[in-house]
N, C-alpha and C positions, 0 to 999 in steps of 0.2 A: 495527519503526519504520515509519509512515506518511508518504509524500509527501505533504503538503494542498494546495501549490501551489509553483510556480516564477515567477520573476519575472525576464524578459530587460532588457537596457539595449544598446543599441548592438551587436547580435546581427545581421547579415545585415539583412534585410526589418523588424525592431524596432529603430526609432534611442530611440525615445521610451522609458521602461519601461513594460511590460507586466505583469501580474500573471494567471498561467492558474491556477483553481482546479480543485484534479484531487479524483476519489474511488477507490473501487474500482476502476471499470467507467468507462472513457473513451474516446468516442467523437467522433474529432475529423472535422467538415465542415465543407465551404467549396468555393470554385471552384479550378481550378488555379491555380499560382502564388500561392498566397494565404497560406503561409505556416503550412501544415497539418506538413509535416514537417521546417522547423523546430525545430517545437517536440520532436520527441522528439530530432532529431540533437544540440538542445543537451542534452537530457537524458545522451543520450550521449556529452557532451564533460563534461558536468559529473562525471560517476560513471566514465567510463575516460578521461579524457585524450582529444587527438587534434583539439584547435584548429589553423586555420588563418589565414595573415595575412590571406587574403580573404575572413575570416567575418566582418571589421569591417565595417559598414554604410558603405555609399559616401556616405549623406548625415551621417553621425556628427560631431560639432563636438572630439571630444576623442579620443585615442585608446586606449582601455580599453573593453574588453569585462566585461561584466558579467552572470552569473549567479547567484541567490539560488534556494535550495532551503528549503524551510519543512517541519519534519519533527512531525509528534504523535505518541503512543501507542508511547511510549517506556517503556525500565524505568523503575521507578522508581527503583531502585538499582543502582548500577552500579560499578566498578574502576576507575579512570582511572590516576594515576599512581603511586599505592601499590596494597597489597594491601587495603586496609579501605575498605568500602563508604560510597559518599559516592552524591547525586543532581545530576543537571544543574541543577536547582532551589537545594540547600545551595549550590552551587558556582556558583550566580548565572551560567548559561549560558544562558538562556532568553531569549526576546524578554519585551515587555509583555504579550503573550496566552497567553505559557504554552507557546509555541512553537520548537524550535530552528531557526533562521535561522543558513546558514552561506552567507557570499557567495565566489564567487570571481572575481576579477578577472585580465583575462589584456593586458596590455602590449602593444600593435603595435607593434614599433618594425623598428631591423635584427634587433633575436631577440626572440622572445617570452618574457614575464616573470610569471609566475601567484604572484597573493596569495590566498590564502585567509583569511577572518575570518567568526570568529562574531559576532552582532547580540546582544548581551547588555545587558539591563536588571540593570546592576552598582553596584557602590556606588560612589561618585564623590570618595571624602576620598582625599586623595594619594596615601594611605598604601596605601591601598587597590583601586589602579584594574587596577596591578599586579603583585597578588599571587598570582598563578595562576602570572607567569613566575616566579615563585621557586621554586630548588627543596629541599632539605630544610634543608639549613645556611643559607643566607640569609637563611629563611623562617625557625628560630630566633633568628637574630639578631636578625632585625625585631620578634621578640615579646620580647623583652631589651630593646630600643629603646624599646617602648613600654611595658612593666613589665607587660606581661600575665603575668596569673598561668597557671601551665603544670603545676601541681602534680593528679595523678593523670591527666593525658593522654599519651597515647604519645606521647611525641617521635619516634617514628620512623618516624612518619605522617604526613603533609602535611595531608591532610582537615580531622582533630580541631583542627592547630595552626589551619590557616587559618580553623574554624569560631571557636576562643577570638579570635583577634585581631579579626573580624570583632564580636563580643559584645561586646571591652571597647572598641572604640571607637562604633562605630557608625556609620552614614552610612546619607544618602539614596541611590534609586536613579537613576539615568538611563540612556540608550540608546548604548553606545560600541561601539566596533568594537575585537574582539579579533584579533590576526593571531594566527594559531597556524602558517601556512604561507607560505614566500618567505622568503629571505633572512634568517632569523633565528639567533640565535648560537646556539653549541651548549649553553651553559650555561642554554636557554630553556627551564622549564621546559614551555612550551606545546606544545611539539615532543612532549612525551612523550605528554600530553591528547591532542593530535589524532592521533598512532599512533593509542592505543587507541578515542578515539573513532570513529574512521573504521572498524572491523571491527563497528559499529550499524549501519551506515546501509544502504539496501538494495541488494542484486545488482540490476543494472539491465543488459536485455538487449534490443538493437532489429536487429529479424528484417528486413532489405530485401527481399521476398521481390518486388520487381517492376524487379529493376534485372534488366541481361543478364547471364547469366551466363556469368562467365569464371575459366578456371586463375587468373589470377595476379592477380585482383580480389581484395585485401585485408580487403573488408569485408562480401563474401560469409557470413552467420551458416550456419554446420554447428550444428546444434541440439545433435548432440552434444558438440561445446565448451562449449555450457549446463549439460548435465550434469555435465561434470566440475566449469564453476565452483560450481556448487548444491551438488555435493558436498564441496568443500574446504570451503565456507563452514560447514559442520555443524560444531557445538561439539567434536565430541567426534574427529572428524575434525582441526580445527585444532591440538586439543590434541597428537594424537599428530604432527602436523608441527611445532609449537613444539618439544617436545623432539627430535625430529631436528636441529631448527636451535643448539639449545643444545649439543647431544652435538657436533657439526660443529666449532660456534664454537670449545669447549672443547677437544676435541683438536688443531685444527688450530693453536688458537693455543698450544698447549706447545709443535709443531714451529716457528712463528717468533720465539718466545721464546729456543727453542733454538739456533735459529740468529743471531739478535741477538749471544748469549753468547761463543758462537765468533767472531762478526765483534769482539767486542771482545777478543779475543786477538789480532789481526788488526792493528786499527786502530779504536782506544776513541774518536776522536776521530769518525769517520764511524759509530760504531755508537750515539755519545748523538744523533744526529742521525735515528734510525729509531726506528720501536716498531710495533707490529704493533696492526692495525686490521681489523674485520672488517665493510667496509663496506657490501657488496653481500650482499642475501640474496636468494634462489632466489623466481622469480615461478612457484610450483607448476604454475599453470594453460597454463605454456609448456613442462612437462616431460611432462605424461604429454600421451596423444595415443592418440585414443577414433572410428571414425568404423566406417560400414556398408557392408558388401562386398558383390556381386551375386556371383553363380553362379559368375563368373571372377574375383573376386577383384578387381573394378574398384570404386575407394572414392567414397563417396556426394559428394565436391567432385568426383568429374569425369563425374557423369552429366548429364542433362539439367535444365531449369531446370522440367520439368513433373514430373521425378520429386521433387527437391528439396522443391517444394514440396506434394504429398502427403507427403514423411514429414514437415513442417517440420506439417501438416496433423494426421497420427498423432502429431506429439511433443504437439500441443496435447492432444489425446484421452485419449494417456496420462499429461501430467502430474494432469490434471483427476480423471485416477481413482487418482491416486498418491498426492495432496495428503491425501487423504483421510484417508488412516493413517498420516501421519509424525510423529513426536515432538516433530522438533528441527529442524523446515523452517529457514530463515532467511527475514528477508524479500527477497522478490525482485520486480520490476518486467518484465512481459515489455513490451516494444513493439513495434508490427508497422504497417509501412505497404501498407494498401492489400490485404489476406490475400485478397481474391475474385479477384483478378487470373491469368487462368487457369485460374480454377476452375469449375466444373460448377454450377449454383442448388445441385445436392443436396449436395456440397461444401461451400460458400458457407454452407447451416444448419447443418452436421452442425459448421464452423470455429464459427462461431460463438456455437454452444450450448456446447462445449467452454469457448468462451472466458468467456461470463458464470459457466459452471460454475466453474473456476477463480476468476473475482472474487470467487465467494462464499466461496472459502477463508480459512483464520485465513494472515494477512502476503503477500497475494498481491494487488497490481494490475495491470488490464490496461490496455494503451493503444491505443487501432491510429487508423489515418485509413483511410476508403474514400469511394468515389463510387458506392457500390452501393445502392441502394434495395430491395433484399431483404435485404440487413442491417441497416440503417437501422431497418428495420419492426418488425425484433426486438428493439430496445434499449429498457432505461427511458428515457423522460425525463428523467430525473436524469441520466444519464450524459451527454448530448447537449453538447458544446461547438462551435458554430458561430462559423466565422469570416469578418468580411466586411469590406470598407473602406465606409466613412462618405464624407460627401460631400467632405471635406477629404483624402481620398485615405487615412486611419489605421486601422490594423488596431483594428478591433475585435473584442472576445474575448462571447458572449455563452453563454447556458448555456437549457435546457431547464425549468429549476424555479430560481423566487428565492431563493436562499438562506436569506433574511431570516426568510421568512413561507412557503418550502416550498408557495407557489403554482406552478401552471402557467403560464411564459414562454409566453402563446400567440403575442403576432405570432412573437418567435423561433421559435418551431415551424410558423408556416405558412410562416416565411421558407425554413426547412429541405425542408418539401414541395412548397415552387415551385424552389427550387435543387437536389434534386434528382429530383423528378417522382413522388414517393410518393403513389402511390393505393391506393386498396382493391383488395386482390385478388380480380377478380371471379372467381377459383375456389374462392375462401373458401366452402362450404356452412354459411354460418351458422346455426343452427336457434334457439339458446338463447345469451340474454346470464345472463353471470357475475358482478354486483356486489360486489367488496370494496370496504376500504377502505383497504389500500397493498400495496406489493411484498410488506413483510412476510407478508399473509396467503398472496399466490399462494405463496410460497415454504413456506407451510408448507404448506396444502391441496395442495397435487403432489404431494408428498412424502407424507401422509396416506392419497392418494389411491389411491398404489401400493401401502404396508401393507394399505390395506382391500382391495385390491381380490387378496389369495392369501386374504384371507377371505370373499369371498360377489363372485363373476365377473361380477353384474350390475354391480360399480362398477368402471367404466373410468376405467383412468390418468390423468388431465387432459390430461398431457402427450400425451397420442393423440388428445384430442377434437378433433377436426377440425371440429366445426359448433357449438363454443361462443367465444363469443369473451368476454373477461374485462372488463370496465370497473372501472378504480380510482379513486374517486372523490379522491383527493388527487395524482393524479401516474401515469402507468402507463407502458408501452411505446407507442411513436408507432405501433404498427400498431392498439392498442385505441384509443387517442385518434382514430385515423383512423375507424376502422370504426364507432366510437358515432358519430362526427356521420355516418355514412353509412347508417347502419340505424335512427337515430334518427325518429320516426314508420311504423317499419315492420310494429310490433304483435307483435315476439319477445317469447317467455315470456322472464318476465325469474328469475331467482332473486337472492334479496340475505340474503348472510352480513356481520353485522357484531357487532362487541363489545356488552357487556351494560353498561360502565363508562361509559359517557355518556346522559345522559337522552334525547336530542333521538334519539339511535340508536333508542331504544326508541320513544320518537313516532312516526319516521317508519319502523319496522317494521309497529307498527302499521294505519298509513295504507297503509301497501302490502298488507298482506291483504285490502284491504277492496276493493280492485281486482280486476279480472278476469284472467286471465293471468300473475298475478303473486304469487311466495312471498316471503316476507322472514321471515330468522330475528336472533336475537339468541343468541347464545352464553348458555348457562344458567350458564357462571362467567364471571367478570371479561373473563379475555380470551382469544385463542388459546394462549398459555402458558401457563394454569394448567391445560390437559389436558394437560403434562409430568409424568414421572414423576422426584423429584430421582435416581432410578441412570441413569436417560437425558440429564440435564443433567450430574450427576459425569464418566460414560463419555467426552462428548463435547468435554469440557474436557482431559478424561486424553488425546485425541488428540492434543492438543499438550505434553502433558507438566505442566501444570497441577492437581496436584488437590487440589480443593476438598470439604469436606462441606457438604452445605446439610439443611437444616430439609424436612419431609414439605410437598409444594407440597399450598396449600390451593385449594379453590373461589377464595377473595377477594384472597390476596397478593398483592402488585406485584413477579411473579415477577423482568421483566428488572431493578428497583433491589436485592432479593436478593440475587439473582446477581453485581452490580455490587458490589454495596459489599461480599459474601466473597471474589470476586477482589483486591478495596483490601486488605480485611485479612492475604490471604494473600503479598502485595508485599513486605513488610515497607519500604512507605514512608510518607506521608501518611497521617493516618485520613481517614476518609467525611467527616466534618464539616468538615477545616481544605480541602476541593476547594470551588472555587467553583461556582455553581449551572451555569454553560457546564457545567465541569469534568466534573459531572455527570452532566448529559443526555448528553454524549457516550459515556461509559462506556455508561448506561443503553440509550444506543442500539447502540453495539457488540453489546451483548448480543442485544438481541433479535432484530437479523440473525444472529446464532451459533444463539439458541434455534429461530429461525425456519427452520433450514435444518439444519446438522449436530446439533442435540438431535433433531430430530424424524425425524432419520434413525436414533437408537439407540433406537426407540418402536415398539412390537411390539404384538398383538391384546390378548396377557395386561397388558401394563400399559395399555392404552387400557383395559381391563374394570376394573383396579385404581384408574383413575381415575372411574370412572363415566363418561366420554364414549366409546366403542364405539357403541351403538345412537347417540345424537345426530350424532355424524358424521357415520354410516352413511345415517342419514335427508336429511342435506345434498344428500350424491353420489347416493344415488338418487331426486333430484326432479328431479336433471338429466338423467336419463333419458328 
């Protein structure tokens, strides 16, 4: 499951609502004080608890706090309150965009009071608004009330009953607010929904790695407490903790049964006044206890706040090479405020590369805030959220690329290099500019660039090239952004790789050989994907535990829709057709960050030759020479 954005209401420094759109890779600036970490502390209120009365806004007109978390790229099917697979979609839990919205609301008063509700585009007939809280007898009844016929459906399933009642009456949808948490009877059914809903939603963990460090500071993050939570969260890991907690329940409650029995030999009259309850269950993540010892056996909470933050530095390094090969990750959310703080420039890259590394894994986002302009330099534009007050004194939230139209935010981005002073690094020995035409290609040409290069030594890694700098013509990192307007009339050889799938590509390849100084190629198939071989897309899907068969990829297929729509089929929810065209693209584009980076990581000499692109490539990398 995906964060797509968070939306505060009378949050601290947010009296107004705000809406922050997140992605993979988030990189939040601004001045001090401006309201940069906020935003993850609430993220951290939202996913562990741990509001305070003074997180109310001091200029707030009412007093509730308000948090909304917006989730995509969900299963399609899923277990909620029975055993039989229903969808958040069949079960009308969704926003109007296809989005789960779950708010929660936290009460200031003399104690604090938390509601939680889902934002559900539901059916709106009476009968119906409420039928989630019902739980299986009720929920019978209801379909007896209304004469729905029940003839060949499990009645012993809530899903199938609630999907016939829904059929035989029918209703419009509208936008209502479900409570499923606060104050609700025990006979709610909703209580059960959001248990198991809530074991989707992502591990979310915020590193403060610039506050002082102290013993008996609380909020101090030991990385290795990340692990253990990562760990419990694994499927298969939970499972064998559920039956511990079952074996537990079960025997423990035959001894208060048993002793009930006895008290009513006793006195029957104080024993029909008892019955045994097992209300409290084990918070795993508070019982085992995991941390790193020095030479004397002194644990990594009480050394210093520079060693801290080197392993805090190697955890990022080594989840990023861990992520790689896990079956059954969960998703998780790292956040970190302010990571350069203390750190070394070489440091400072080595955190950072780690950290986009990570972004590009399957169910993993990163969050951080800095004021570093050596980090800064290294991000997409895409990831870039800049915060600043307007004239009217209001946070405004602004971003690197428009959403809309996937244009370059340029004032936003020079607002970012006057705020925080990014210029070209005049130790850049720039020799050769690098044309693509988005993230997608650098991520796979790296990657390419490495495999070719244990087969012929003249093609150096990208990633080493220190005198090429990369220009992407739809969006790139703010250091190519910077560095094209600063070497722009400087007369670098330029080289330009771009797809064969658009005419106008092929025009203005053209026009560029017929210049001086300057190569421009077109991919001789479709596009960068279709020099995949499908055991290298299979394999790399199988990382996650997914596997798919797909069709012999051709010169011409629309490898990442392929891909997309035998992942839909193999869900077992929606077909390709009944997704809306959004629905689509998004899939689509999943993909070909996946194809674009770990497929092309299980892509070897022999299947680049099985493909026919070996020599084409090969001839790429070494123009850049």
């Amino acid at each position: 499951m995906k964060l797509v954005s968070i939306k505060l209401r009378n949050f601290r420094i947010y009296k107004d609502e705000i809406n922050i759109i997140l992605g993979d890779l988030n990189c939040v600036i601004g001045k001090n004080d401006i309201g940069k970490s906020t935003i993850l502390e609430a993220l951290n209120i939202f996913f562990n608890d741990g509001i305070e009365k003074t997180d109310l806004s001091v200029n707030a007109e009412d007093d509730v706090i308000e948090m909304t978390c917006l989730f995509d790229d969900f299963k399609e099917k899923i277990i909620l309150d029975s055993s039989v697979e229903t969808s958040l979609q069949e079960e009308s839990l969704l926003n109007q965009n296809g989005l789960l919205e779950i708010k929660k609301g936290f009460k200031i008063g003399g104690t604090i009071t938390k509601s939680t509700f889902i934002i559900a585009n539901h059916e709106t007939h009476e009968k119906l608004v409420n039928i989630l809280t019902l739980k299986n007898s009720p929920l019978k009844s209801l379909a007896t009330e209304l004469n729905v016929d029940l003839a060949g459906i499990n009645k012993t399933k809530n899903p199938p009953i609630r999907k016939a009642i829904k059929l035989h009456l029918g209703s419009p949808k509208g936008l209502i607010e479900l409570k499923v948490e606060g104050s609700l009877d025990t006979e709610n059914n909703l209580k059960a929904v959001w248990s198991k809903l809530k074991d989707f939603l992502p591990i979310f963990t915020l590193f403060k790695v610039d506050k002082t460090i102290n013993d008996k500071d609380k909020d101090v993050q030991d990385p290795m407490n990340q692990a253990i939570k990562e760990t419990l969260a694994i499927p298969e890991i939970k499972t064998l903790l559920d039956k511990i907690e079952e074996e537990i329940k079960a025997k423990s409650t035959i001894v208060a049964e048993q002793t009930l029995e006895k008290l009513k030999k006793i006195d029957v009259s104080l024993a029909e006044k008892m019955k045994s309850d097992f209300s409290k269950l084990p918070s795993w993540d508070k019982i085992f206890d995991l941390t790193l010892l020095n030479e004397n056996n002194v644990p990594l909470n009480k050394r210093g706040s520079g060693v801290k933050r080197l392993v805090l530095l190697s955890f990022f390094q080594a989840q990023a090479e861990k992520k790689k090969f896990e079956n059954s990750a969960p998703s998780i959310i790292y956040a970190i405020e302010e990571p350069e703080t203390a750190q070394h420039p070489n440091h400072q890259k080595i955190l950072i590369n780690s950290l986009i590394n990570l972004s590009e894994r399957a169910n993993i986002q990163v969050m951080f805030t800095t004021h570093s302009a050596n980090l800064v330099r290294e991000i997409p534009i895409e990831s870039l959220i800049y915060i600043h007050k307007e004239e009217e004194k209001v946070n405004t939230i602004e971003y690197g690329i428009n959403f809309e139209n996937q244009k370059l935010n340029e004032e936003t981005i020079n607002r970012v290099i006057e705020t925080l002073g990014v210029l070209p690094n005049p130790a850049d020995k720039i020799l050769k500019l690098l044309f693509v035409e988005g993230n997608h290609d650098v991520n796979a040409l790296k990657r390419y660039s490495k495999i070719l290069n244990a087969h012929n030594n003249n093609i150096i890694p990208l990633d080493e090239r220190q005198d090429i700098a990369i220009v992407i013509s739809g969006g790139s990192c703010l250091k190519f952004y910077i560095d094209n307007k600063y070497l722009d009339g400087l007369g670098k050889p330029e080289i330009h790789i771009y797809d064969n799938d658009i005419p106008e590509y092929r025009e203005y390849v053209g026009k560029i050989n017929q210049q001086q100084n300057k190569k421009g190629f077109n991919t001789t198939k479709t596009e960068l994907e279709n020099y995949l071989t499908k055991e290298a897309i299979e394999e790399s899907y199988a990382l996650n535990g997914l596997i798919i068969t797909l069709p012999e990829i051709t010169d011409e297929m629309d490898v990442p829709k392929i891909v997309a729509q035998t992942l839909q089929a193999t869900s077992n929810g929606r077909q390709w057709e009944e997704l809306s065209d959004e629905e689509q693209k998004k899939k689509e584009s999943k993909c070909k960050k996946h194809l674009n980076t770990i497929a092309v990581e299980k892509m070897s000499i022999e299947r680049l030759k099985y493909r026919n692109g070996l020599e084409e490539i090969c001839d790429w990398f070494l123009h850049l020479n």
